[in-house]
RODO-2510 file (C-alpha; in nm, 4 decimals, decimal comma):
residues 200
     n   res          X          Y          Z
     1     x     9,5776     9,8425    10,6006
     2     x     9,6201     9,9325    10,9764
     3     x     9,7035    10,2992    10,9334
     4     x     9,3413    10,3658    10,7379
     5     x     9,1730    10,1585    11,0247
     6     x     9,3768    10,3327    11,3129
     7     x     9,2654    10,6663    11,1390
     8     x     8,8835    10,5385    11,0693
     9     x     8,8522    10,4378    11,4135
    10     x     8,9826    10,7102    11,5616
    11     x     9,2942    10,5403    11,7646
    12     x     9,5187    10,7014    11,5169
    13     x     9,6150    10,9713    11,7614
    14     x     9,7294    10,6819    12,0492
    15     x     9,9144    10,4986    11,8148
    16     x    10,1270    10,7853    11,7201
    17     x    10,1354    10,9146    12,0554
    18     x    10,2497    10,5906    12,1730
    19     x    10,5421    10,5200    11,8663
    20     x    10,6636    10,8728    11,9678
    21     x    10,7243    10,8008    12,3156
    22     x    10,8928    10,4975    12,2495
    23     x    11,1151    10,6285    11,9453
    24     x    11,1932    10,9132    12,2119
    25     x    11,3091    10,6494    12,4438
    26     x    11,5028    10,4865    12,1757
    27     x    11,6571    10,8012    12,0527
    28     x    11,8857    10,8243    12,3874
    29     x    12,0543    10,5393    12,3382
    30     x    12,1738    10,5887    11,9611
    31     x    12,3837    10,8679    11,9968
    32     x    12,3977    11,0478    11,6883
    33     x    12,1283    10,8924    11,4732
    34     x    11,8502    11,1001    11,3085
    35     x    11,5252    10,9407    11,3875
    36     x    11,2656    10,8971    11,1560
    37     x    10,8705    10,9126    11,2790
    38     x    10,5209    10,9539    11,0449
    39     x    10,3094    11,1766    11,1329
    40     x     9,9590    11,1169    11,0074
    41     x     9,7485    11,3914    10,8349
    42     x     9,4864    11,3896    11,1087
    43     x     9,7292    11,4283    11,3841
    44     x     9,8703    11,6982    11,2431
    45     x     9,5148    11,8670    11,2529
    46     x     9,4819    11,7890    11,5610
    47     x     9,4708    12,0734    11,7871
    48     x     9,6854    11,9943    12,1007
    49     x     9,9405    11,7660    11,8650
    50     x    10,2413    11,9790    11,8982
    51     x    10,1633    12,0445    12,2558
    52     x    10,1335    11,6979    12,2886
    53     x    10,4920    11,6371    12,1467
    54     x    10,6346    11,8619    12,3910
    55     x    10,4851    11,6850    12,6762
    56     x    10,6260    11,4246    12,5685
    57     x    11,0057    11,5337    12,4816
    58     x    10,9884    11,6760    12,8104
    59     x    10,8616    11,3239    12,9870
    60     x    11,1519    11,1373    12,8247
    61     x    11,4291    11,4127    12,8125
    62     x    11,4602    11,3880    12,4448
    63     x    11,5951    11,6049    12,1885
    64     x    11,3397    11,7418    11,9179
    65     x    11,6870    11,7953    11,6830
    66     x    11,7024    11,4129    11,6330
    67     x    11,4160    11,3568    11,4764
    68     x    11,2849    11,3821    11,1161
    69     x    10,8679    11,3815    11,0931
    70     x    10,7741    11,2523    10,7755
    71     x    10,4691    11,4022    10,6607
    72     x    10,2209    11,2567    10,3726
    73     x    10,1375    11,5317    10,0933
    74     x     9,7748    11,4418    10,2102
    75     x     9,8438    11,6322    10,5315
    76     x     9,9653    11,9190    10,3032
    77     x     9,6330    11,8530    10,1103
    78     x     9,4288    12,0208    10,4161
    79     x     9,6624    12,3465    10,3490
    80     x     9,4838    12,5019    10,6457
    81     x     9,6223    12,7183    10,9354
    82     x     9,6082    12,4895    11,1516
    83     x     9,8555    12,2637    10,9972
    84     x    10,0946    12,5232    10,8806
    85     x    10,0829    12,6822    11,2237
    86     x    10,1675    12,3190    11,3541
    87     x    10,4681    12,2905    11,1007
    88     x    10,5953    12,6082    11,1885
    89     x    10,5635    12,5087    11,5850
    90     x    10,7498    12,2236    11,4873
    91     x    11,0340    12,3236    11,3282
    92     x    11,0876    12,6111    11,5577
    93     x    11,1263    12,3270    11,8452
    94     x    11,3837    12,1826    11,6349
    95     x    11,1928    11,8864    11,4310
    96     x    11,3242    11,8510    11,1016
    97     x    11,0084    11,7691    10,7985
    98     x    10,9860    11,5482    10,5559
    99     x    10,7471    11,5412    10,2774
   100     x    10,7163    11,1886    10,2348
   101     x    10,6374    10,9447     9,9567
   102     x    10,6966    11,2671     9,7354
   103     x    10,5618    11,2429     9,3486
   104     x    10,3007    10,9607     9,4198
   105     x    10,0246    11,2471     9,5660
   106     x     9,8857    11,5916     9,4529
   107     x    10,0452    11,8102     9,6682
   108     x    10,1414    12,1448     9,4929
   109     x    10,4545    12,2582     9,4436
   110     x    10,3366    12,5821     9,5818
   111     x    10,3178    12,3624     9,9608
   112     x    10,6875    12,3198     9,9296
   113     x    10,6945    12,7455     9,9808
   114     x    10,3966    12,7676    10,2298
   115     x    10,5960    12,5020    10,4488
   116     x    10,9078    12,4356    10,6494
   117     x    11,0157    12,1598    10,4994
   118     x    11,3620    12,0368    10,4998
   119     x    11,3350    11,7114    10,2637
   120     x    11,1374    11,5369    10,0056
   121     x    11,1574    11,1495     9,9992
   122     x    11,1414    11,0261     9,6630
   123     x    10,8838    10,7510     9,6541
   124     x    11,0182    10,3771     9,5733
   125     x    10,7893    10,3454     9,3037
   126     x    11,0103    10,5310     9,1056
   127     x    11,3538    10,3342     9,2244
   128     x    11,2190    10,0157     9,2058
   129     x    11,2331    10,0361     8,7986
   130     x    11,5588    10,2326     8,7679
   131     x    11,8117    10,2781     8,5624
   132     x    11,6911    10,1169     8,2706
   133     x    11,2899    10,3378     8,2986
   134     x    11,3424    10,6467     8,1195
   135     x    11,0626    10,8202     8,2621
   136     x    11,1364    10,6638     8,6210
   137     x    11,4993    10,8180     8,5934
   138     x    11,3467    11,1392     8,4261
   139     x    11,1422    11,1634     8,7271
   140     x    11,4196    11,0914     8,9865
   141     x    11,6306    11,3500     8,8477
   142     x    11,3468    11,6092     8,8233
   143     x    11,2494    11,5860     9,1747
   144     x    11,6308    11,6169     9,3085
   145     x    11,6716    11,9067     9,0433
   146     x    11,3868    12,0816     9,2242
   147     x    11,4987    12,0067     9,5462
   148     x    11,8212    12,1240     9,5308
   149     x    11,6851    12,4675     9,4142
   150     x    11,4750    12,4948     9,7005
   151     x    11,7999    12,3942     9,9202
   152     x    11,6250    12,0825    10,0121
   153     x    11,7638    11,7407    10,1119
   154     x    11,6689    11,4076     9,9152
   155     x    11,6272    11,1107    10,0373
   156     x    11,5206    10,7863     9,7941
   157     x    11,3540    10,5316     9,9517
   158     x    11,3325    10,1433     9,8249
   159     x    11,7229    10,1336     9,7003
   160     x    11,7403     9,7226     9,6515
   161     x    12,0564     9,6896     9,4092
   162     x    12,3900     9,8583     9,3048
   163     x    12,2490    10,0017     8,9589
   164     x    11,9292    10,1670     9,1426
   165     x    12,2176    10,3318     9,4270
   166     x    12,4689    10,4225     9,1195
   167     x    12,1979    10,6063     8,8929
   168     x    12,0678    10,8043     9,2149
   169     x    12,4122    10,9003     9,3060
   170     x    12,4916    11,0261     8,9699
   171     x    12,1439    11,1738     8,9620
   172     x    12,2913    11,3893     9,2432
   173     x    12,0154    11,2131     9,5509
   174     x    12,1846    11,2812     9,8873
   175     x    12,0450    10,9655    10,1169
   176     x    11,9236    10,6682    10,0302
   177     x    11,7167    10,3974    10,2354
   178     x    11,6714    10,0368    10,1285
   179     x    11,8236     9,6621    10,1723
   180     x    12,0654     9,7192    10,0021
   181     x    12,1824     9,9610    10,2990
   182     x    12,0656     9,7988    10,5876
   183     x    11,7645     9,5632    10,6829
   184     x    11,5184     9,6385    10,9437
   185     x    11,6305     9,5070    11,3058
   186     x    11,5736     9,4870    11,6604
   187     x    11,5579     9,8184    11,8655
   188     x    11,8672     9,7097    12,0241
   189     x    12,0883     9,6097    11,7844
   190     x    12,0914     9,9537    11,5686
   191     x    12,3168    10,0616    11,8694
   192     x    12,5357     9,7492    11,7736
   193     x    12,5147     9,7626    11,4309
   194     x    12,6151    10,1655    11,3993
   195     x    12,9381    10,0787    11,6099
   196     x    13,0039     9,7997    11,4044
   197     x    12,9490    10,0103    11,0854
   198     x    13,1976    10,2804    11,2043
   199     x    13,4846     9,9795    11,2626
   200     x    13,4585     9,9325    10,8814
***
């Protein structure tokens, strides 16, 4: 609900400006962890949003390498210049792209050519049922299949139990995201917690 009212109202571009700066913040002090921000469809079209991301990398001495900007397919929707000169911008500064929530939208496959991205995130709706949904499982596998070809990464997102990780793995998904893997925490205990996951 607060995205579409951030976006409605028009404060979409300070919230995102703001979780930026403080995931940029964040990002020096876990050492070798991708970070993961969204990127809203109307930021993207936003005119002075990459600039904007500079700024801000250069305010807070971070790294563009680090993190991964998840994009909607409704930002792909637009399929205008202005957001494929953005992507490009981006990914020549060293952001790595997402195509979030991937299956659940409309975006075409012929997007995934037009634009630099790196990774689709299959969308938990079809985890939460697997193994035992055919069609769930049939779509899993089709979307890594096609991913793969195009030499992107895959990352499934809702993995809650052992089957739904097992059938992924053998489905030949990369990365997975879920409780089963890890909970969501304080800021600072994911420096903690990474340590502690290395001693094991």
């Amino acid at each position: 609900m607060f995205i579409p009212l951030a976006e409605s109202c028009g404060l979409i571009g300070l919230v995102g400006a703001a979780v930026f700066r403080r995931a940029c913040y964040d990002s020096l002090r876990w050492s070798g962890l991708e970070v993961s921000v969204n990127v809203s469809a109307i930021q993207l079209s936003s005119p002075g949003f990459v600039d904007e991301m500079v700024a801000t990398l250069a305010e807070t001495g971070a790294r563009a390498d680090v993190f991964l900007l998840e994009i909607t397919e409704t930002a792909l929707l637009k399929d205008s210049d202005g957001v494929h000169d953005a992507l490009r911008r981006l990914k020549r500064l060293g952001f790595r792209l997402a195509l979030d929530d991937f299956g659940t939208g409309y975006a075409s496959l012929a997007y995934l050519r037009r634009h630099p991205i790196d990774k689709l995130k299959i969308d938990r709706s079809f985890v939460s049922s697997l193994p035992g949904n055919s069609e769930s499982m049939a779509v899993a596998s089709a979307i890594i299949s096609l991913a793969k070809s195009l030499g992107l990464k895959t990352t499934a997102e809702g993995v809650e139990t052992q089957g739904q990780l097992d059938a992924l793995v053998k489905l030949g998904c990369s990365e997975f995201q879920g409780y089963l893997l890890g909970r969501p925490m304080p800021a600072d205990a994911i420096a903690g917690a990474r340590e502690a996951a290395k001693v094991h």
